[in-house]
Every structure is written in C-alpha cells, then in structure tokens.
N, C-alpha and C positions, 0 to 999 in steps of 0.2 A: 698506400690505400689498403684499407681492409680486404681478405676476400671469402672471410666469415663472419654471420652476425655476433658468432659466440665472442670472439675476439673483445665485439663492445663491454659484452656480457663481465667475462674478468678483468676486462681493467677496471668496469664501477664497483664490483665486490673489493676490490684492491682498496679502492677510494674510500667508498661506504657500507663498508662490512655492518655495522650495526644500523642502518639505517634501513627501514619499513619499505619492502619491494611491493607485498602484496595486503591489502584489506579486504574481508569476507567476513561481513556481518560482525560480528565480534573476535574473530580470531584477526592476529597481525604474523607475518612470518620478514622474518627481515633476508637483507639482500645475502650475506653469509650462508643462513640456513637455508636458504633456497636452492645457492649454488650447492647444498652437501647433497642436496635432495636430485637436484640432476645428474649429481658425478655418480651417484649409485645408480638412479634410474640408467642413466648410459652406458655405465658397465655394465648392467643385468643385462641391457638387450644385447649386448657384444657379446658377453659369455654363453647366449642362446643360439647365437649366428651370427659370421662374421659379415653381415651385409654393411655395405657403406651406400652412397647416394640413392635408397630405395625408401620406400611408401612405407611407415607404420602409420596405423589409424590410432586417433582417440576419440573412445567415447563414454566422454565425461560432461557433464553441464558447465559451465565457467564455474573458476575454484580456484581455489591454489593446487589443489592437486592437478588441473589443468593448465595451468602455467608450468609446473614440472615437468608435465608428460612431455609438453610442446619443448621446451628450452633441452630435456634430456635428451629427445630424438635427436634434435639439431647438434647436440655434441656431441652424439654418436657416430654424427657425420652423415643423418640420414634426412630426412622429410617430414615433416606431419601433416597428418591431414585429418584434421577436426569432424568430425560429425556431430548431427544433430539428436541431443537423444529424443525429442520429442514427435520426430518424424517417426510416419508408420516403416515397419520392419521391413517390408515390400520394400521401400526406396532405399534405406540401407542398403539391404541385400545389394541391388540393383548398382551400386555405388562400392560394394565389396567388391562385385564378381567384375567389375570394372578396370577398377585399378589394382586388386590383388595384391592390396598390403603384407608385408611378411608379417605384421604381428598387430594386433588390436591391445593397446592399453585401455582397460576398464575398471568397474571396483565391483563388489559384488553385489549391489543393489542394481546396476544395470546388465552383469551379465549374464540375466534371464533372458535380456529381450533379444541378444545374438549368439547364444551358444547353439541354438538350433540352424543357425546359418552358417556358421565361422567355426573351423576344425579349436577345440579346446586347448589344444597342444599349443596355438596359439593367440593365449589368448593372456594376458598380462595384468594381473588384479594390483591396480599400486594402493588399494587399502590395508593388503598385507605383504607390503614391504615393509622392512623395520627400519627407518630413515634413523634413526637414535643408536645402531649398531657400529659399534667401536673398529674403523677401519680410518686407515692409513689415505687419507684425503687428498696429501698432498701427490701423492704415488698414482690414487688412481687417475688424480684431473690431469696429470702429467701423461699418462700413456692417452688420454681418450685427446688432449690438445696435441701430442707427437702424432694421431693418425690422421686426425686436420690439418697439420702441416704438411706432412709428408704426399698423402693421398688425396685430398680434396683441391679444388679450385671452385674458382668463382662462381660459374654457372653452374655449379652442381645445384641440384633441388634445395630451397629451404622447408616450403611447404606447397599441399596444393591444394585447393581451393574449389571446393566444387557451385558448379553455375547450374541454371535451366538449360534443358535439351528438348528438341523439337521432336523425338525418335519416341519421348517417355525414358529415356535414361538420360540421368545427368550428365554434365560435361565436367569432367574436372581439369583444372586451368593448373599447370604445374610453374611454378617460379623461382627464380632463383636469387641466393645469396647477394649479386652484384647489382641486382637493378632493388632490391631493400638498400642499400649501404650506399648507390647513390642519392637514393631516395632520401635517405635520413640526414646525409651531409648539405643537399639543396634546401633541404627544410629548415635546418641549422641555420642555414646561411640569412635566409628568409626573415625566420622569424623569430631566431636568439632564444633559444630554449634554455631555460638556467637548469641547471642541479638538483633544482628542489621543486618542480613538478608533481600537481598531485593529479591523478589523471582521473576523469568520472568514466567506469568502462560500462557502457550499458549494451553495448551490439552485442548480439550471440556471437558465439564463439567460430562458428561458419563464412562471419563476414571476414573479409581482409581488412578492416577499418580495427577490428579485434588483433589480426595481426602486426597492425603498426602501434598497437598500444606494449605490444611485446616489443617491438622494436624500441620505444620509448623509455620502457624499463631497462633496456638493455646499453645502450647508448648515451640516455641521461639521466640516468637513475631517477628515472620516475615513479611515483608509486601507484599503483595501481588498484582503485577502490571501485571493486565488485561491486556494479548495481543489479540486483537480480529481475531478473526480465520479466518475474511476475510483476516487477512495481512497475510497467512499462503502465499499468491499467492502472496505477495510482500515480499521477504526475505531482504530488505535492511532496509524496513520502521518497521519490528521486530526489528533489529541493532538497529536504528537510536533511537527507544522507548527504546532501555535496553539501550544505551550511555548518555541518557537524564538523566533517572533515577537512573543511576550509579548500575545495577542489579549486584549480586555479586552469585545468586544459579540459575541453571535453571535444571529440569528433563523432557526431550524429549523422543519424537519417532526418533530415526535418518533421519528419511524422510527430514524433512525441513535441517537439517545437512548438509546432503547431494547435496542439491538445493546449500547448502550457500558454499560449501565448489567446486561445479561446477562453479560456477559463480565468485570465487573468492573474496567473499565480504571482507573478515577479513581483507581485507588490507587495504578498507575505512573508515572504521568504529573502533573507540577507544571502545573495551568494555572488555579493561584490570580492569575494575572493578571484573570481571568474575571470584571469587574462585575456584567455586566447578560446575561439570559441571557432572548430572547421566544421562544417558540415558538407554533406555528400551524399549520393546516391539517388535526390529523386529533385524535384524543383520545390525551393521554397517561396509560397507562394509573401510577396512583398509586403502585402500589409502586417501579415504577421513576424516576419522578417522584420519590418519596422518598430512593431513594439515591442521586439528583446532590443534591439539598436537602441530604442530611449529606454527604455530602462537600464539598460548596463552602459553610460555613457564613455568609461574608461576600459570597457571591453574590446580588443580587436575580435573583428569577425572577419573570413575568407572563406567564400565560396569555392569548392574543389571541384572534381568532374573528371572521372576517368574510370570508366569499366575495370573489369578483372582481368583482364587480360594484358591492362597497363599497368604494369605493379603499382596500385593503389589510386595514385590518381597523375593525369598530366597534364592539367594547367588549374591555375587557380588565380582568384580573383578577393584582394582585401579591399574590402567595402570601404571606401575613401569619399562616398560622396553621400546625395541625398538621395533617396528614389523615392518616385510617388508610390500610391500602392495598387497603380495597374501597370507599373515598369516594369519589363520582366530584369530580375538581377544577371549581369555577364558571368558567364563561367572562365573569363580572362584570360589571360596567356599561359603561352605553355611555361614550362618547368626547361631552367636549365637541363641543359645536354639530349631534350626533347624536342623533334620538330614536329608540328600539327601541320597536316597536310590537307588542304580541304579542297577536294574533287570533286569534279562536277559529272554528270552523267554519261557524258561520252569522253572520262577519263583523261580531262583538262584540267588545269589548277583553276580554281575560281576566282574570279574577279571579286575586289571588297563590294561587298552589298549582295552579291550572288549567293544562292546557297547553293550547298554542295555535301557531300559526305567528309566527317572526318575520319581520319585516317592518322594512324602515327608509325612514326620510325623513332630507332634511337636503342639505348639497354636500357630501357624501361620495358620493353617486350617481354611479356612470357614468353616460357620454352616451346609452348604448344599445348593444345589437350591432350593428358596421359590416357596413352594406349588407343588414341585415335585421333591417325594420321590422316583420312580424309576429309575429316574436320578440322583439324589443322592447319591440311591444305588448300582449304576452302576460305579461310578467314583471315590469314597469313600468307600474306600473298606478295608477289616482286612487284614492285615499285613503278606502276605505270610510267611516271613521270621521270623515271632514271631507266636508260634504254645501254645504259654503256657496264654496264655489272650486276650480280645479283645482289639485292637490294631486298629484305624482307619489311613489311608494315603492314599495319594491324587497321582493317577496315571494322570500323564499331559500327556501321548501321544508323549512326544517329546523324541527321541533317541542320548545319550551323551555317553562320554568316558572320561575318566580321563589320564591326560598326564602326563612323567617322573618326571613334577615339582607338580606332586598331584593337576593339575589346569581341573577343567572341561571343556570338550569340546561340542559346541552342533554341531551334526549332521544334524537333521532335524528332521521332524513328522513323527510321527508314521498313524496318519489315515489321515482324509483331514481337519483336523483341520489347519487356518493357519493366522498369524501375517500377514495383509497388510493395509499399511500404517498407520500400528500403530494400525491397529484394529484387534481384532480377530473374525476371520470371519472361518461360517461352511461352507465348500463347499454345503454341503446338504442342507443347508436353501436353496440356491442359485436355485439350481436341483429342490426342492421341490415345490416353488413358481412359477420357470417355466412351471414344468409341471401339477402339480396336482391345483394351484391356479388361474394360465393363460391358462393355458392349450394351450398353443402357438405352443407345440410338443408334437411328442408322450414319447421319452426318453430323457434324458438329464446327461450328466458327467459334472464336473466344476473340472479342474486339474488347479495349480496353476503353470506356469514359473517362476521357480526359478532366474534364469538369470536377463531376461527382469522386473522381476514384475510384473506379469499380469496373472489378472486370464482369464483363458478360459474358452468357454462354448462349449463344442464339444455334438452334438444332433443328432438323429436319427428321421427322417420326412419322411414325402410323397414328400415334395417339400423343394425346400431352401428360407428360409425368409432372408430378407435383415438385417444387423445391425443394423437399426436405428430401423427395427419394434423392434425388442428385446430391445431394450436402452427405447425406449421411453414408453412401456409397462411395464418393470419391475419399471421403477425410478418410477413407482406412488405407488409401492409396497414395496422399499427396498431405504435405502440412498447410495449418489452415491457412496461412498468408496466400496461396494459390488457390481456393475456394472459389470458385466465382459469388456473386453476390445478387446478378439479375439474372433468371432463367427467361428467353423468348422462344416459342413454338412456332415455327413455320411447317406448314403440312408441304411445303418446296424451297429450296434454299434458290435464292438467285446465282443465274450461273453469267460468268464472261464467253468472248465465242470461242475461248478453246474449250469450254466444260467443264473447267473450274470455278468452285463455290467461289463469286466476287465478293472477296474480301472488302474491297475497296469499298465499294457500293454500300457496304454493311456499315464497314467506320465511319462514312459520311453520315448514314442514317443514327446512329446513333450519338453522333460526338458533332452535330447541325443542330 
C-alpha cells in the first residue's frame, strides 16, 4: 500500500511520460513536463524552509499552473490549501490568519489582492519561475522522494479544504494522504478506471470533488480538461469543450445538470464519449436526472454523498434501475472499509425504516478542523454505540433511512447546515456577518427553500432596508454562491420559550 499520493504521481510519468496530463483552453502540458514543473516548484519551497507536513496556500484560479502548485506542495511533503481567488479579501484574510500557511503560491496578476494581508517575504509568484531551466531532474526528484520516504507517513496532511463556519470564519477540514489512496483503490475496484481517462474538470478549485480529479491524474493518468467556471453560465459551450475533447468521466454538482437537462441541450451535442458520469454535493432532482439517463443510454451514472469531512464521499449508489420523477434517487451504500452508522436521537442504532442521523467511522475521516480543536471536538466525536474503547466518528448533521432494498435514503439536515449550488454553506456564517460584522440589523435567521433553492434572510429591524442594500454590503464580505436571494422584514422575530429566534418555526413557514 501506498502511503503518498505522489507515489501514483511517478509511476504514471514512468508509464506515460508523453501523454497529455493537463488541458487549458489551447495550451496542453503533458505528464513529463508537469512532473519537471513540480520537482522545481518543490525544491523552491524546501530551499525557502525546511517545513514538512505543514499548510502552503494557493491562489491561483484552476490552470496548470494550479495543478503544479497543488502536486509540488504535496512532494515537498507538505499540504495545499486552494483558495478562492474570486472571494472578497476579508474572507481570505480571515482563512490566512486561520491556518497560517508558511507560504502563499500566487502569480502576479493576483498578488495585488493579498500582498496587503500576507507578509511579501512569503509570498511565491510561480509566473516567474523559469520551469525551462537546465537542472539535474533526476537528483532533484530523488532528494524531495528520499524525504517522503524517510519522514512522512500516511496521515500526514495531503490538503485542506476549507468549509462554512457558523462563527463567520471558515472551517478548514485538513486530510490526509491515506484515506485519498483508499479512496482511489475502492473506486478502482468499483468502477474499473482505464489509463486513458479524459476527465471534464469544471468544480472550482476549493471543492474536493477538484481534488479527486488530481487524484485521477495521479493514479490513472488521466487527463485533465479545464472547463473554466465562467462557461458554468454557458451550458452548451461546456458540451461543445467535452465533444471536442472526446471527455469520457465527469464528477458534478447536479446544478449545471440540471440547467443542461432544462434547456435540453443533450440533443445538440455528441458527448456519447461520456462513460462514467458521479455526481455529488446537492440532490438531483429525478426528472432531470432522468433525461441525462435516456439520453446517454451507454452511460453509467452513480450517485455519491459524503461531506468534507469524509474524504470526498462515503457511499455511493449506480443507478441500476428505473425511477419515476417524483422518486427521490438513494445515495446507497457505504464505500468499502466505511461503516455508515445511522443514530437515532437518544443515541440508538436505527431501526431500517427509522430515521436517524448519519454518522461514519472508518480512515475515511478527516484529521479534524486545522487549528480548531473545539470544533473538532464537537463533530468528531467517540462512538456512542461502542462503549468498550475510543472509537472516533464523524456526525454530518444530515438525517437518513434505509429502504426495503437496504438502499439509503436522505432526508434532509438536521441543523442549518446546507448544500447550495454545490456548496456547503453555514446559514450562520450568513446571520453572523449580517449582523454582528455589518451590523446592517438588529437580528437576523437565514432558512434555506428547499423547493425553490434559495436561501432566505428573514430579519428583525427598526425599519426595512431594501435588497440591494443587503446584496451590495454582504458580496464585499462573502462569495455570491452565499447571497441570500429573498429578504423578509419582521418588526419581531418569533421566539421558542427559551428566547431563542425559532428557527424551526421560520423553516416550516417558509419550506409549507
């Protein structure tokens, strides 16, 4: 067994040195030059400081130069942790002063927007590195692979991964090397991945669904063709790039799905290249799930379902049958070497048909949130139902049941944690920023329409502000994915009898 991703990384350079790792618009870089591009990048950060299993940030938009930053970290024996460059600077920062990366890789079109935040000394432009400089290849990949062997193990950091936080600062979810590398061997096993993989990347580079497509390249020399996230608002000119490039894997948020399967595009567009089709992160809703199913009939499709917290996902579900299109689709069984534990309220296994919270155990766990341990120990937690050892598992909040065919079902969340558009978003961050950041109102709820999509921000003021003040105030605080979309004024928020805003009360009323 593995107990580095890099490990995958040179044996497919060994394999298919000339063969296409990365696509971006018109450039191609193949799997060779990719790897020269890392062993430099990884020796630059090693000659800067001798850190091993610690945080460098990048922030770069997806690229190939983002694929190097991320693959050179990891062979320096360290972590990445991807940022957003489109987020306001506020949340940055707030996500710096967090995890305290020893070094920010950037290029110099974005190191305007953090040099005013982030000491200069560390800050690492790889647009002027000179990757074409005449150096001894074999010498360097050889010392930066002797301090992987020698120094690192399994659970050292691969990358981490930042979530919603209920405080107004993110949570960053840190993971490691071993629970990617069983992830990738179950999936193998699953679902027979060949060698010549052309993968459609369209998630920002923040998601983890982005980092299993690094694992992809890494593992099955896949190639990896940048869809840039402005065509997310053009769903035809996505088609038209995966028809070009003959894509054969893609793993989604059903959002854009759903656009393509409104609009009817599958009829225009040839991308019967199209094998294997996962998708994850929010519910796809079945009728439209149904018409990518007939249209691509030699397509497998598998539903996945697993927070950030479970290195990418833990259980998954290949569409083997019919569904009408008010069936909700199962998110299915767990993932070898994962057990789904589904709890009921006063911390009993549930009975099939019951609902109950999931919960997982197993080395799919994250390490924990970096650099906050009460949150850690708040979500990670021993093992009600094993009273005889310490026993760590991961309670997601969200509430399931299991059906006559032992297929799990999800329900919905259990607090106001919640999947939009692919993201997971804390309603509290939301509330938080409103009022204690902006201070725009006195009180503020953020209930999520389940229906419609849309988050709400229902507030308690002296007066009613208009939605655009709210819009135009928060986006300099939060990215627009967390926007709310319906402002409600109440001149008193309803309270429960401790004197807490009834949340409850609010969800009914608007998702009734």
């Amino acid at each position: 067994m593995k107990k580095n991703l890099i490990e995958y990384f040179i044996e497919t350079v060994k394999q298919f040195p000339d063969k296409t790792a990365v696509i971006e618009n018109d450039m191609k870089i193949s799997f060779q030059d990719l790897y020269q591009q890392t062993i430099l990048l990884g020796n630059l950060l090693l000659d800067k400081a001798d850190i091993l299993n610690r945080p460098v940030a990048v922030y770069l938009p997806k690229s190939v130069y983002c694929v190097t930053a991320d693959l050179g970290i990891m062979f320096s024996g360290n972590a990445y942790l991807n940022l957003d460059v489109k987020s306001p600077v506020q949340r940055v920062a707030a996500i710096l002063n967090l995890v305290e990366p020893d070094f920010v890789v950037t290029s110099g079109v974005f190191k305007k927007n953090i040099e005013d935040i982030y000491p200069a000394s560390k800050i690492i432009l790889i647009d002027e590195i000179d990757f074409s400089q005449a150096v001894d290849y074999i010498k360097y990949a050889e010392t930066l692979f002797s301090r992987l062997e020698n120094k690192s193990v399994d659970t050292d950091m691969s990358c981490i991964i930042n979530t919603s936080g209920s405080t107004g600062v993110p949570k960053s979810v840190a993971l490691n090397h071993r629970s990617f590398i069983d992830f990738i061997e179950i999936s193998k096993d699953i679902f027979r991945f060949s060698d010549n993989e052309i993968i459609g990347s369209l998630s920002p580079v923040i998601f983890d669904i982005y980092s299993y497509e690094l694992c992809m390249l890494m593992a099955h020399s896949g190639t990896i063709v940048v869809l840039p996230e402005h065509l997310a608002a053009f769903p035809i000119k996505i088609l038209e790039v995966m028809e070009k490039e003959k894509v054969s894997f893609i793993f989604w948020v059903p959002t854009i799905m759903v656009n393509i399967a409104n609009m009817d595009l599958l009829k225009t567009i040839d991308i019967s290249s199209l094998k294997l089709v996962w998708f994850a992160g929010e519910v796809f809703p079945t009728k439209q799930f149904n018409y990518w199913h007939k249209a691509l009939p030699n397509t497998k499709f598998a539903n996945l379902y697993g927070p950030i917290e479970i290195t990418l996902d833990c259980t998954y579900y290949i569409i083997d049958r019919e569904f009408r299109d008010d069936e909700p689709l199962p998110i299915g069984f767990p993932y070898r070497n994962t057990d789904v534990l589904i709890i009921t309220e006063d911390n009993k296994q549930a009975a099939q048909g019951e609902e109950g919270e999931l919960c997982v155990r197993g080395s799919s766990l994250a390490l924990g949130y970096y650099n906050a341990p009460e949150k850690t120990a708040a979500a990670f937690v021993n093992n009600p139902l094993n009273p005889h050892y310490p026993e760590t598992i991961y309670r997601t909040g969200d509430i399931v049941s299991v059906n006559n065919k032992g297929e799990i079902l999800f329900k919905g969340r259990k607090d106001t944690l919640i999947k939009h558009q692919g993201y997971r978003i804390e309603l509290g961050e939301i509330e938080h920023i409103v009022v204690n950041t902006l201070k725009l109102v006195k009180n503020a709820c953020c209930v999520y329409d389940r229906q419609k999509k849309e988050i709400v921000l229902i507030y308690e003021n002296d007066q009613e502000l208009g939605p655009n003040v709210f819009r135009k105030e928060i986006l300099n605080v939060l990215p627009k994915y967390m926007i709310p979309t319906i402002y409600n004024f109440l001149e008193e928020m309803p309270r429960n009898p401790n004197g807490k805003i009834d949340r409850a009360y609010l969800n009914q009323q608007i998702n009734s």
